[in-house]
N, CA, C and O atoms as a GROMACS GRO file, in nm:
protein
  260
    1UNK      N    1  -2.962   1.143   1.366
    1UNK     CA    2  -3.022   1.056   1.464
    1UNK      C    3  -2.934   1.053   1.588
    1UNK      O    4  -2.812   1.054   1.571
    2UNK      N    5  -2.980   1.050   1.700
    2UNK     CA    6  -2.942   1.074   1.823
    2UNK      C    7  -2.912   0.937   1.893
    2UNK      O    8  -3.012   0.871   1.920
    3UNK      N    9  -2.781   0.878   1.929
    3UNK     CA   10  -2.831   0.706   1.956
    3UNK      C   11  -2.882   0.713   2.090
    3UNK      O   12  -2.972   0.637   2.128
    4UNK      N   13  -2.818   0.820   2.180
    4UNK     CA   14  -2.797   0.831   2.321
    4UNK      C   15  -2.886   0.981   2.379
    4UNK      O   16  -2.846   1.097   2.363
    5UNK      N   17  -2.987   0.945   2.434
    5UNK     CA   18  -3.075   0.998   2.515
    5UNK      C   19  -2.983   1.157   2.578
    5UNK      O   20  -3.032   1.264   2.540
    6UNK      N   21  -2.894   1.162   2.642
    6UNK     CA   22  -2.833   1.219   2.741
    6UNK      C   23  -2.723   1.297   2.617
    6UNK      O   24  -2.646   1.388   2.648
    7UNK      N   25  -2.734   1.245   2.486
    7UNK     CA   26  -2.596   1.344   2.407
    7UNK      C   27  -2.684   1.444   2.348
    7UNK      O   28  -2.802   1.416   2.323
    8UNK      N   29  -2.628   1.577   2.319
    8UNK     CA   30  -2.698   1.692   2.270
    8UNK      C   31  -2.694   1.680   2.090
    8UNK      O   32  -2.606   1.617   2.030
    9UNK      N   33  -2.809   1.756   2.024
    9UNK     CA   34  -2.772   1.736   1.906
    9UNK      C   35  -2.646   1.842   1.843
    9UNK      O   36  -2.654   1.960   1.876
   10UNK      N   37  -2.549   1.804   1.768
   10UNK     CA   38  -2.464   1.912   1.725
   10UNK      C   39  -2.557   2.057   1.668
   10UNK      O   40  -2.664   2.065   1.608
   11UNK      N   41  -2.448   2.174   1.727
   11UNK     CA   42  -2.471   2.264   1.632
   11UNK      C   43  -2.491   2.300   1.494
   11UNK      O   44  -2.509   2.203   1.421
   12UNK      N   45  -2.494   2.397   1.448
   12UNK     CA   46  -2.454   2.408   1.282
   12UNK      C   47  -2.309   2.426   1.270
   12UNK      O   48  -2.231   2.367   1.195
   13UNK      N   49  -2.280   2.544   1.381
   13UNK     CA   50  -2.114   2.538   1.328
   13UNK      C   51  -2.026   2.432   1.340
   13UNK      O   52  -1.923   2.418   1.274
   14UNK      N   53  -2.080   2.338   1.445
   14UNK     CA   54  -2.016   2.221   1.522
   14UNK      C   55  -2.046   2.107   1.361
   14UNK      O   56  -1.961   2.026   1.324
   15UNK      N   57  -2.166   2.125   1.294
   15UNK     CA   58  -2.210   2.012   1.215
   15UNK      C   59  -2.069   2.090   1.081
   15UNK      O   60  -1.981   2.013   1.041
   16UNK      N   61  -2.070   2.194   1.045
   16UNK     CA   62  -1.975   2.279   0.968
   16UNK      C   63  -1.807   2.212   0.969
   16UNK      O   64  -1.731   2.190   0.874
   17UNK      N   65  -1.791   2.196   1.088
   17UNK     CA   66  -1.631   2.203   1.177
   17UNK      C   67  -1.649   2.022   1.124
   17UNK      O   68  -1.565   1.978   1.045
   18UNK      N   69  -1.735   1.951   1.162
   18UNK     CA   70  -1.697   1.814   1.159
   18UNK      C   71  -1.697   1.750   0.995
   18UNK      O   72  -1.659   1.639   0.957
   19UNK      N   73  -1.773   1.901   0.891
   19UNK     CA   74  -1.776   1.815   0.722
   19UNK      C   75  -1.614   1.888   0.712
   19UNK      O   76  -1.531   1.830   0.640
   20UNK      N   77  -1.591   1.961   0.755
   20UNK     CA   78  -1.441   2.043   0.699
   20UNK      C   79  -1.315   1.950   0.768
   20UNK      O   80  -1.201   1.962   0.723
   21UNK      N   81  -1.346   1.855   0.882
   21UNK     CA   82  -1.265   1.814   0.895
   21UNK      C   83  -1.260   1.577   0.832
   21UNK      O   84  -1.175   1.488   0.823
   22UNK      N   85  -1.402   1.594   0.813
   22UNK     CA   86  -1.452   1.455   0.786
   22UNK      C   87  -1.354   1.446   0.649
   22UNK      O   88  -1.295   1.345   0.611
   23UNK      N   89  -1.352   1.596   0.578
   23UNK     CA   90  -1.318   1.606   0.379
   23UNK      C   91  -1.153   1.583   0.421
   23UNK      O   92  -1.088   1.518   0.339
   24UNK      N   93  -1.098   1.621   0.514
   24UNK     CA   94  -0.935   1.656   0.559
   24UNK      C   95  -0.891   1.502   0.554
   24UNK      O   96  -0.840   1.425   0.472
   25UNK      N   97  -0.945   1.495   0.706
   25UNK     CA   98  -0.859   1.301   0.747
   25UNK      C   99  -0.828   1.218   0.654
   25UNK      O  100  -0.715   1.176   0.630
   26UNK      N  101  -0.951   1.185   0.588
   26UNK     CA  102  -0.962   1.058   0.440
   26UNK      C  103  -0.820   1.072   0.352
   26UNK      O  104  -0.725   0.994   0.339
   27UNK      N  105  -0.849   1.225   0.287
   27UNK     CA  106  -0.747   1.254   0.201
   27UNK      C  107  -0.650   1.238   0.233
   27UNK      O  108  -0.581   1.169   0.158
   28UNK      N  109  -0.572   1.303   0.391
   28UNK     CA  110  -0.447   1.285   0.440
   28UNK      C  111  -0.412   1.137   0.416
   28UNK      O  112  -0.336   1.097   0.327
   29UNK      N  113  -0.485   1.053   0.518
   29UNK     CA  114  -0.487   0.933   0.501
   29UNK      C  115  -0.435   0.803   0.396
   29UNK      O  116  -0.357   0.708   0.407
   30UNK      N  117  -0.522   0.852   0.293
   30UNK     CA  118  -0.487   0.822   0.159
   30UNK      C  119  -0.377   0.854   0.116
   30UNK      O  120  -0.297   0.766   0.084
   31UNK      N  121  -0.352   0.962   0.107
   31UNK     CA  122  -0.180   1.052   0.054
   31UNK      C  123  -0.130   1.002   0.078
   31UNK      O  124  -0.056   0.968  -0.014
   32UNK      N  125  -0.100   0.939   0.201
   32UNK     CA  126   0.016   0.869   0.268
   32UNK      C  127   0.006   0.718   0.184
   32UNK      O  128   0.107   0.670   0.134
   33UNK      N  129  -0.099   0.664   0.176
   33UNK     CA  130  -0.124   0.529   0.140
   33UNK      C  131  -0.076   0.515   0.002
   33UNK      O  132  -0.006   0.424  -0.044
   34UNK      N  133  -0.142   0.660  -0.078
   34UNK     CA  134  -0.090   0.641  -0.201
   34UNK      C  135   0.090   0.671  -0.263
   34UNK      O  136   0.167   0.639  -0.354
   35UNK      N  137   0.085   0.734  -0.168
   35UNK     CA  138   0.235   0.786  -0.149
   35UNK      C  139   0.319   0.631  -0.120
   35UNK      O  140   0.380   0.608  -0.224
   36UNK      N  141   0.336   0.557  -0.053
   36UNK     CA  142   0.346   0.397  -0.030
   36UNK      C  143   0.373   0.324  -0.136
   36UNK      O  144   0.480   0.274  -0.170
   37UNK      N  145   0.195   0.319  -0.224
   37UNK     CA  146   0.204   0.264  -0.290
   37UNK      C  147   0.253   0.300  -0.394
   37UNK      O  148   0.291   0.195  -0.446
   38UNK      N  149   0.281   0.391  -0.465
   38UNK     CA  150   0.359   0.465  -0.518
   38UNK      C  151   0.519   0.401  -0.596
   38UNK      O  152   0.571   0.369  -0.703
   39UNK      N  153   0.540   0.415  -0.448
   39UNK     CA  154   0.725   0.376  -0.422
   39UNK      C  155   0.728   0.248  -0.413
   39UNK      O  156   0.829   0.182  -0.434
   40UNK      N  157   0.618   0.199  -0.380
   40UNK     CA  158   0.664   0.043  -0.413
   40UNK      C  159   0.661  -0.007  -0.572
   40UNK      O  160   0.734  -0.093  -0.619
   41UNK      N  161   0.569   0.060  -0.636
   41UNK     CA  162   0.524   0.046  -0.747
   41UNK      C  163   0.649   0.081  -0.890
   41UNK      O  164   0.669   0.040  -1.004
   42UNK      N  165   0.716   0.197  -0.779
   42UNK     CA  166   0.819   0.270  -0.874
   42UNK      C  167   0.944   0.168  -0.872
   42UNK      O  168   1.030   0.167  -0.961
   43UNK      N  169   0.944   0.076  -0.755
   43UNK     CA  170   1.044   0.030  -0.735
   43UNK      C  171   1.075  -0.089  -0.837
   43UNK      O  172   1.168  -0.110  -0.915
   44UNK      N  173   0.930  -0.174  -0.795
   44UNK     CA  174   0.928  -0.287  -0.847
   44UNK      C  175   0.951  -0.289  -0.994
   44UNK      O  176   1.023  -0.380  -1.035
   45UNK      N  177   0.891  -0.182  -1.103
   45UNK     CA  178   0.974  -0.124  -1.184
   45UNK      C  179   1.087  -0.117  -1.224
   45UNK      O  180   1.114  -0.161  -1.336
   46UNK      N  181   1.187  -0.058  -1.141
   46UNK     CA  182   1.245  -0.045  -1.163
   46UNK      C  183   1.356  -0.168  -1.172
   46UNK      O  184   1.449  -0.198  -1.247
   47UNK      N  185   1.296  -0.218  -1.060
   47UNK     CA  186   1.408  -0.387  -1.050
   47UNK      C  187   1.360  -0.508  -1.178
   47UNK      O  188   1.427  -0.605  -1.212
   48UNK      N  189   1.252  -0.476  -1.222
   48UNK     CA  190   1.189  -0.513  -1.378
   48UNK      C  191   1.320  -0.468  -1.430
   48UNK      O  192   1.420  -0.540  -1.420
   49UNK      N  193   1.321  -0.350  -1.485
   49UNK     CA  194   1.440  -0.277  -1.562
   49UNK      C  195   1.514  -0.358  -1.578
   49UNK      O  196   1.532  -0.444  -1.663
   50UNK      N  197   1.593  -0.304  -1.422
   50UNK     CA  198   1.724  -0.378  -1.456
   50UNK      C  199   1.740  -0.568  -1.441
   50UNK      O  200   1.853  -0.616  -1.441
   51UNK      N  201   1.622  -0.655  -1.429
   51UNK     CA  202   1.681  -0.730  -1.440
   51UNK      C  203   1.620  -0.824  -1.592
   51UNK      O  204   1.651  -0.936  -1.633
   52UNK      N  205   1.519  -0.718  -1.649
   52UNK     CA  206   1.560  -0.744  -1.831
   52UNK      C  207   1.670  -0.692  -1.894
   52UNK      O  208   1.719  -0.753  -1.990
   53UNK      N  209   1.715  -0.592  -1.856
   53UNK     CA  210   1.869  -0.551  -1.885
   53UNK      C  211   1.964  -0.660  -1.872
   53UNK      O  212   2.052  -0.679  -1.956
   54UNK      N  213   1.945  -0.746  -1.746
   54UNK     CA  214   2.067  -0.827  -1.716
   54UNK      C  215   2.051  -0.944  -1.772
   54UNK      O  216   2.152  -1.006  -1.806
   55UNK      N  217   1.914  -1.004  -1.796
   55UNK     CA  218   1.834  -1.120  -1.891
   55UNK      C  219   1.927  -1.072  -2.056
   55UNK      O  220   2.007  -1.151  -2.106
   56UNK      N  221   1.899  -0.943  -2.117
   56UNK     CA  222   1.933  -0.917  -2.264
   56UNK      C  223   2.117  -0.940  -2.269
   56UNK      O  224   2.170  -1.021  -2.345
   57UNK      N  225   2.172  -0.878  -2.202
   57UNK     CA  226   2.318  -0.878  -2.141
   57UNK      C  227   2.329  -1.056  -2.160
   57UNK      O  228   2.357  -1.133  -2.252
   58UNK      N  229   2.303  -1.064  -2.058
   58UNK     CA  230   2.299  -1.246  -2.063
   58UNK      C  231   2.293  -1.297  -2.179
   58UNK      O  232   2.400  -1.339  -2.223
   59UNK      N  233   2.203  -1.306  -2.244
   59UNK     CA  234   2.144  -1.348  -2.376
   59UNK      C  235   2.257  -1.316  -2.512
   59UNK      O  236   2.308  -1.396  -2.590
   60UNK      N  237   2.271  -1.170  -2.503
   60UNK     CA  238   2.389  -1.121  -2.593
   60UNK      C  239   2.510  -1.201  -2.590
   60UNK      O  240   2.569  -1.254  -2.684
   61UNK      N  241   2.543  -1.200  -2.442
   61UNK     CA  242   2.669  -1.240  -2.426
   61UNK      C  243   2.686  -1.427  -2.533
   61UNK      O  244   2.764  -1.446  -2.626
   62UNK      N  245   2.598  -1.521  -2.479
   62UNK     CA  246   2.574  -1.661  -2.474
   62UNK      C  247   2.548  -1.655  -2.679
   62UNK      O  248   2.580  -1.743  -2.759
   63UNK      N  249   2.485  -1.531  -2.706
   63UNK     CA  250   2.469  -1.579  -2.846
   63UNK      C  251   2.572  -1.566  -2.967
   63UNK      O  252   2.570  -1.619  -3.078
   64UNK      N  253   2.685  -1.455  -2.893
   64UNK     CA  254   2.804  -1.385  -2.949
   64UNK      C  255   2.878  -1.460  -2.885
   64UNK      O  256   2.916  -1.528  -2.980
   65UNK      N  257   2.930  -1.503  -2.799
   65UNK     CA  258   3.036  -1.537  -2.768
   65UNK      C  259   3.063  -1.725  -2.758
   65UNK      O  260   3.173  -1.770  -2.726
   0.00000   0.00000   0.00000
């Protein structure tokens, strides 16, 4: 659909060029986002870890000593 009187309709190769690049952007896009979320995800993890490590440590210490 055409909104504007005065714009031409795309080509085929032009309609071609804009699905090959419509499939590109999103994904990039995302990568990055998921890439983000990712590392935050890995992090928060990880500071879980270590601070049931330091909770059990704690705990050991107070029940032995």
């Amino acid at each position: 659909m055409i909104k504007d009187r005065n714009q031409r309709a795309p080509t085929a190769a032009e309609r071609e060029a804009n699905k090959a690049f419509k499939t590109v952007r999103p994904t990039e896009a995302m990568t990055d986002y998921a890439k983000a979320q990712r590392a935050i995800h890995d992090n928060r993890e990880r500071l879980k870890a270590e601070r049931l490590a330091r909770e059990a440590e704690a705990a050991n210490c107070t029940k032995g000593g």
